[in-house]
MARSEMAR-786298 format. One line per 2 residues: number of its first residue (from 1); their letters; for each residue x, y, z of N, C-alpha, C. Coordinates in Angstrom, 1 decimal. Layout:
<atoms>
NUM	a	X,Y,Z,X,Y,Z,X,Y,Z | ...
</atoms>
This chain:
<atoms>
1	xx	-46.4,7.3,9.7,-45.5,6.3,9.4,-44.1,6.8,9.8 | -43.7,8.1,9.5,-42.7,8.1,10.0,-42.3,8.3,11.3
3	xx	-43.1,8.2,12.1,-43.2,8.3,13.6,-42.6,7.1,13.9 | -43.3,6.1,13.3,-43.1,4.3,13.3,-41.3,4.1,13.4
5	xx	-40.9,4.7,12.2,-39.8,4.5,11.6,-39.0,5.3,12.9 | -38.7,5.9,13.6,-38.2,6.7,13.9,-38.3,6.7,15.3
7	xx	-39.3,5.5,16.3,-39.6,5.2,16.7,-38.7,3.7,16.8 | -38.6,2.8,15.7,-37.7,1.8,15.7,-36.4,1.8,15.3
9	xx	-36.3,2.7,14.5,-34.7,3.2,14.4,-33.5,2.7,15.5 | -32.7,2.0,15.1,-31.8,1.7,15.6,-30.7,2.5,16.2
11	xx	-29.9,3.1,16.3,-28.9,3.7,15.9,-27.6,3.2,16.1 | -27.2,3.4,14.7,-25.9,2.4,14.3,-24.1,4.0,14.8
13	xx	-23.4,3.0,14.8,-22.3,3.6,14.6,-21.8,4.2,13.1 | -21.2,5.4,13.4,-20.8,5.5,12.0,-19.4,4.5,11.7
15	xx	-19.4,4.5,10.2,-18.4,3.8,9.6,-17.3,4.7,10.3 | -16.2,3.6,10.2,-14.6,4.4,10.0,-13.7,3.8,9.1
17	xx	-13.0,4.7,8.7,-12.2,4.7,7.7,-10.7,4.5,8.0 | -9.7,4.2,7.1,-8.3,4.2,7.4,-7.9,4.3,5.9
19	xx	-7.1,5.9,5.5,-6.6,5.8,4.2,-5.3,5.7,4.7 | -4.5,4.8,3.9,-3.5,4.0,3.8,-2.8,4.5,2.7
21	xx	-1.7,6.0,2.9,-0.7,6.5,1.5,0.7,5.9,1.8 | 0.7,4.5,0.7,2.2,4.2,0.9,2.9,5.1,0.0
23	xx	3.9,5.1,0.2,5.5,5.8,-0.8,6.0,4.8,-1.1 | 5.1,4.6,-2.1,5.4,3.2,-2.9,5.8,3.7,-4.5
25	xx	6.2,3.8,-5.5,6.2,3.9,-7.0,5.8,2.4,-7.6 | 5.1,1.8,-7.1,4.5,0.9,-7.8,3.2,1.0,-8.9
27	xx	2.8,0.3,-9.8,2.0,0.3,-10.8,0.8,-0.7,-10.0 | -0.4,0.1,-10.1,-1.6,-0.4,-9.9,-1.6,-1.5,-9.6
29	xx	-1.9,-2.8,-11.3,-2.2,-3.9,-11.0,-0.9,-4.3,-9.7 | 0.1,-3.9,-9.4,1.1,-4.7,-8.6,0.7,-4.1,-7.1
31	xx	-0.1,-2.9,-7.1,-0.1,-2.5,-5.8,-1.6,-3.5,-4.9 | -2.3,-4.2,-6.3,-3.5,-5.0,-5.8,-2.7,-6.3,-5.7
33	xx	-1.8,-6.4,-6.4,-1.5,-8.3,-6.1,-0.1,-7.9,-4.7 | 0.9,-7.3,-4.5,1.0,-7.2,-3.6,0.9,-6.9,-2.1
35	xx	0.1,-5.6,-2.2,-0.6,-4.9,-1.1,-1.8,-5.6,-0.5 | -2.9,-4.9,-1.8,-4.6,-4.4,-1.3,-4.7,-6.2,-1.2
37	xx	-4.6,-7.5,-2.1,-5.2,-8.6,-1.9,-5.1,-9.3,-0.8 | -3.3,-9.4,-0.6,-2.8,-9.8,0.7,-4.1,-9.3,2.0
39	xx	-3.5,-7.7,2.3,-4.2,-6.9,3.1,-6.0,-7.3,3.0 | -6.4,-7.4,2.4,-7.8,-7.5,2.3,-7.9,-9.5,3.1
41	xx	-7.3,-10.2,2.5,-7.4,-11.3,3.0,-7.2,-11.1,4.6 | -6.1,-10.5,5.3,-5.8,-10.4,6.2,-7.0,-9.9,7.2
43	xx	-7.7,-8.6,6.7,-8.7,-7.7,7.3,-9.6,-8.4,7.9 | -10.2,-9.3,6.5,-11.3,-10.3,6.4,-11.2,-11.5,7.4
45	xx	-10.1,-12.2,7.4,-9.5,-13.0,8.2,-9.7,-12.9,10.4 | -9.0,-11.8,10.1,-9.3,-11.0,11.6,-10.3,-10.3,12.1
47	xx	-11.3,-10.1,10.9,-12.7,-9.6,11.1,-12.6,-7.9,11.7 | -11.3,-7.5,10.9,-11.2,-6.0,11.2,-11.7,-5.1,10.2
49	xx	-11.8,-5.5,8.9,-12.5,-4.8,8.3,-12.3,-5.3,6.8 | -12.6,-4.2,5.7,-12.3,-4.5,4.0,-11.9,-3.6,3.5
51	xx	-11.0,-3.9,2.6,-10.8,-2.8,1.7,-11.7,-1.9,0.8 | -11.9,-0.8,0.7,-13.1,-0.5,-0.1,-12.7,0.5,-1.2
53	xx	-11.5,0.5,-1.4,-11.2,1.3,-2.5,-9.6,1.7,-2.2 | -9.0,2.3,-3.6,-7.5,2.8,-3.4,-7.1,3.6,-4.8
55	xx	-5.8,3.9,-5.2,-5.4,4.8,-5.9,-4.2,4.7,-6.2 | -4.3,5.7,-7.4,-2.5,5.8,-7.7,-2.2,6.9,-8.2
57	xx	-1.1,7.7,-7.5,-1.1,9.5,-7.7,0.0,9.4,-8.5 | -0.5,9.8,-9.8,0.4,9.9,-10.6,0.9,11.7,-10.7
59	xx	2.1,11.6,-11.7,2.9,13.3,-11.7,1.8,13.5,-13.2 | 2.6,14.6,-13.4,2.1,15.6,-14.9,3.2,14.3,-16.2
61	xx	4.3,14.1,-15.3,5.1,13.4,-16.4,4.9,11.9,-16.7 | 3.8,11.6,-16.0,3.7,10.1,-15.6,4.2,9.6,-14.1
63	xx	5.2,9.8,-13.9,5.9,9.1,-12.9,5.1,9.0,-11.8 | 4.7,7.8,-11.0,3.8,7.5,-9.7,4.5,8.1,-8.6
65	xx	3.8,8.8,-7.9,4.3,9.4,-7.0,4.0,8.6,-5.5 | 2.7,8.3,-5.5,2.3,7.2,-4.4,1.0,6.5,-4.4
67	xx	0.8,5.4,-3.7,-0.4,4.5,-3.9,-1.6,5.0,-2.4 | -2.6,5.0,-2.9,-3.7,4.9,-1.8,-4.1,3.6,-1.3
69	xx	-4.4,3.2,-0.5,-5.9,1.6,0.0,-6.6,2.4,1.2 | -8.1,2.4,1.0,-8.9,3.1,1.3,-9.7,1.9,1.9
71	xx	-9.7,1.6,3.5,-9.9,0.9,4.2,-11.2,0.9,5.0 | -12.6,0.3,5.4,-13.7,0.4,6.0,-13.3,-0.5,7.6
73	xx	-13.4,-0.1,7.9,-13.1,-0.8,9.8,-14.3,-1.1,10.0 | -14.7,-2.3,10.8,-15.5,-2.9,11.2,-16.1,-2.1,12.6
75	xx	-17.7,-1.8,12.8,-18.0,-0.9,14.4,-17.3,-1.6,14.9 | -17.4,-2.7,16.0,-16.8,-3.4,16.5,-15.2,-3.4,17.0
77	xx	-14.6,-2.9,16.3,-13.3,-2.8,16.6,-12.8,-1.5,17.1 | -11.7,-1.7,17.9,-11.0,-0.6,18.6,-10.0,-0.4,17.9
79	xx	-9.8,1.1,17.7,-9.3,1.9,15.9,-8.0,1.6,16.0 | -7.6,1.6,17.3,-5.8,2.0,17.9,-5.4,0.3,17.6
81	xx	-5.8,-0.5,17.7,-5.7,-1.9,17.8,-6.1,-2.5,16.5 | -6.3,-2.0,15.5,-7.0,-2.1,14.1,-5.3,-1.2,13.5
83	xx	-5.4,-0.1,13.8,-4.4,0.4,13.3,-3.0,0.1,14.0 | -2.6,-0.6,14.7,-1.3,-1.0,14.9,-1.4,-2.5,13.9
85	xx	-2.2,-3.3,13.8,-2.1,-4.1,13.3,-1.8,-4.2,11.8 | -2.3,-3.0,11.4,-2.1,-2.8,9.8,-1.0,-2.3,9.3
87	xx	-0.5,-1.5,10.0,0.6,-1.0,10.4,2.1,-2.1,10.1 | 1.7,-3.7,11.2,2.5,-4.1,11.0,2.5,-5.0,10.1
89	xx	1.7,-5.5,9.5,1.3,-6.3,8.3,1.6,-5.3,7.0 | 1.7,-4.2,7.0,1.9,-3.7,5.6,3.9,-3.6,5.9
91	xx	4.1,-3.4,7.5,5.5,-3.3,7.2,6.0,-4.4,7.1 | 5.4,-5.6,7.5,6.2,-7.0,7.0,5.9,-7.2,5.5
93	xx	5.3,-6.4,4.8,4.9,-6.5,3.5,6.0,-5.6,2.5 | 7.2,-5.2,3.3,8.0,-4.3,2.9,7.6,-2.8,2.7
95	xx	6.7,-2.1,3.5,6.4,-0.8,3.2,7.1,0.1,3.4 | 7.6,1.3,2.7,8.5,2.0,2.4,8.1,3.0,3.4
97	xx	9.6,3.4,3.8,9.6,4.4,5.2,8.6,5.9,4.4 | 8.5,6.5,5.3,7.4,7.9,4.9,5.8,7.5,4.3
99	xx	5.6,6.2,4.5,4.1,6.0,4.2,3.1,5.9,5.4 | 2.2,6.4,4.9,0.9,7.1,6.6,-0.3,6.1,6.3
101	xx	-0.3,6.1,7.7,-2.2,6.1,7.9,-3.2,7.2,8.4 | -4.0,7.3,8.1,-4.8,8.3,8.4,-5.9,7.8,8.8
103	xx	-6.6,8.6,9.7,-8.0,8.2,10.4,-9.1,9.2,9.9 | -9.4,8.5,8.9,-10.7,10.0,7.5,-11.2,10.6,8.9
105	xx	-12.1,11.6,8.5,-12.3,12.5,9.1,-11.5,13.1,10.8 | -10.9,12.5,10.8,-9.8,13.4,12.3,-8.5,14.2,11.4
107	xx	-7.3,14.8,12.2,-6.3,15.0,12.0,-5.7,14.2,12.1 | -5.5,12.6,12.8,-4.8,11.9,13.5,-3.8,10.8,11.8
109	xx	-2.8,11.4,11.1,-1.9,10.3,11.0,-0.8,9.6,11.2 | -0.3,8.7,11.4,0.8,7.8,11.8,1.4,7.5,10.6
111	xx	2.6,7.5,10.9,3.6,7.6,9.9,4.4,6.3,10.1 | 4.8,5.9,9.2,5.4,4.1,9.3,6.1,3.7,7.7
113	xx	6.3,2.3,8.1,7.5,2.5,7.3,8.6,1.8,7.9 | 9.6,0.9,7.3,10.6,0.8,7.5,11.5,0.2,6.1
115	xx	11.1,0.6,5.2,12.4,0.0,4.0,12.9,1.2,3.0 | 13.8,1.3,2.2,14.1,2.4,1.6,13.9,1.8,0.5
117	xx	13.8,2.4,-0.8,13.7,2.2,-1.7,14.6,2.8,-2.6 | 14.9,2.2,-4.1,15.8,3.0,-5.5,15.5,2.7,-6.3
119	xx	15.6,3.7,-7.5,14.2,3.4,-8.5,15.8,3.6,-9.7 | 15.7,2.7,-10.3,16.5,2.9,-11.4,16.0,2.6,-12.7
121	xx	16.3,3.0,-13.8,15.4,3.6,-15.7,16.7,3.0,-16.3 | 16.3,1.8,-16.9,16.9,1.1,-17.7,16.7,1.6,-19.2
123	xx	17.3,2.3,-20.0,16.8,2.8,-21.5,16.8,0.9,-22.1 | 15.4,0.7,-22.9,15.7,-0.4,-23.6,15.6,-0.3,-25.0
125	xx	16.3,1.1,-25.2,15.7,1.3,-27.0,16.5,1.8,-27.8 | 17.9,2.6,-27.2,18.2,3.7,-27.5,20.0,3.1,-27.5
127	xx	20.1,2.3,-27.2,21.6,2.0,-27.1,22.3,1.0,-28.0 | 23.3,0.2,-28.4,24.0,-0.6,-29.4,23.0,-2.1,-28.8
129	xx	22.3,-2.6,-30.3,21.8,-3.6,-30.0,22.4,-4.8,-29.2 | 23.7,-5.0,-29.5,24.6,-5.4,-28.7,24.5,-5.5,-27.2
131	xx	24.4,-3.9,-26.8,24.4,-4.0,-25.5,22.7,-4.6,-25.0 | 21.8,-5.1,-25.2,20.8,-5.4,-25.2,21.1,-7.5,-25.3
133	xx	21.4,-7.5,-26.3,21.9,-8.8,-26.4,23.2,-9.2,-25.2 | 24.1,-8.7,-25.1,25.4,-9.0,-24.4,25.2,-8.8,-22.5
135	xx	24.3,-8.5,-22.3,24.2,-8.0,-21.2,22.7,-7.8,-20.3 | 22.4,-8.6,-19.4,21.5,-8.6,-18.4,21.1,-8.1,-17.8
137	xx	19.9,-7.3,-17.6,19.7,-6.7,-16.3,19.0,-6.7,-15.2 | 19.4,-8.1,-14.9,18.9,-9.0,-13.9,20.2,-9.1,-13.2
139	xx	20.9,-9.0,-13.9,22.3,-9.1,-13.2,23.0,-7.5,-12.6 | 22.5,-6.6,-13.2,22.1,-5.3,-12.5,21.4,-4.9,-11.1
141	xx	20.8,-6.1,-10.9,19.6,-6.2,-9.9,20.1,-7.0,-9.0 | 21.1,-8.3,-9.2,21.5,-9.0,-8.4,22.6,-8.6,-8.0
143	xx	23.5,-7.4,-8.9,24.8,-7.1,-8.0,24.5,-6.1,-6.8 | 23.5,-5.1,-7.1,23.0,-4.3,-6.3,22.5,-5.1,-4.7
145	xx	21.8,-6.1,-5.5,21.6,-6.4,-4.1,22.6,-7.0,-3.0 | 23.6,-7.5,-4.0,25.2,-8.6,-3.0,25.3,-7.0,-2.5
147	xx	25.8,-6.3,-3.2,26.5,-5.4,-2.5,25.9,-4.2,-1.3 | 24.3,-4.1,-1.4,23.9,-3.6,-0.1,23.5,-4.7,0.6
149	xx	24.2,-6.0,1.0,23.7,-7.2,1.3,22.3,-7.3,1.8 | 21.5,-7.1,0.6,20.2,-7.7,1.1,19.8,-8.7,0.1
151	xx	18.7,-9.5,1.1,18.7,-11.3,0.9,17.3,-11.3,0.6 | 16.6,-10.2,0.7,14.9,-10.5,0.4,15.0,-10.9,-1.3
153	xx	13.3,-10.9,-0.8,13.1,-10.7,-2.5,12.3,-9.8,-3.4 | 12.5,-8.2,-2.4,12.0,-7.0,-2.5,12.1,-6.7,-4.0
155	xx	12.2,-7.0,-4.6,12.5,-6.6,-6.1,11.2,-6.6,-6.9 | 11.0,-5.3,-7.5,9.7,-5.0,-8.2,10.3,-4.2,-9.9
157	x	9.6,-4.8,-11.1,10.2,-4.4,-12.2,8.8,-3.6,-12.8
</atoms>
């Protein structure tokens, strides 16, 4: 029997992978409704592949340090042309400069990126209830942005 088997055996390509580390400090559920869902629609769409998993590297103190999406490529596709395309779909997605792709098992990652990011810690517990009532910080959010004139709507809380 196993002659049989071995005998009809096909032989398939191996899978390929693309892990995807943005330098993102985003929170999970926001890295699936911004990123991974978009991206996965898109993959699917283009018949380049699926998402098959991802992450979130947190510190010892909590603070996220960066997101994974752990990518399956289709045999079918040519990796260099799979990977420029994601490439530019995650950076019209606003992806933060210093985030890679990697090709699992090779050496080969590409580094991409084009937005910078600032992470600002609003205390909401610890100051004159006043200042909580009198004062918005939404309007913290919108002067920052007049004043490095940006017009997106890159803003994540």
């Amino acid at each position: 029997m196993n002659f049989l088997k071995k005998l009809f055996k096909t032989k398939s390509e191996p899978l390929q992978y693309f892990i995807i580390t943005l330098n993102d400090k985003i929170q999970p559920i926001d890295r699936g409704e911004y990123y991974e869902d978009p991206l996965d629609k898109y993959l699917q769409q283009n018949k380049i592949g699926e998402i098959v998993g991802g992450g979130t590297q947190q510190a010892n103190d909590g603070e996220i340090q960066f997101v994974d999406i752990e990518i399956q490529i289709n045999s079918n596709i040519d990796i260099e042309s799979a990977q420029l395309k994601i490439i530019e779909f995650l950076e019209s997605k606003g992806a933060p400069k210093n985030s890679s792709l990697r090709i699992e098992g090779t050496d080969k990652t590409t580094v991409f990126g084009k937005y910078e990011g600032i992470g600002i810690y609003l205390d909401g517990v610890n100051l004159d209830i006043d200042t909580y009532q009198n004062f918005d910080s939404n309007f913290v959010v919108s002067e920052i942005k007049r004043l490095i004139q940006d017009n997106t709507d890159l803003v994540r809380f």
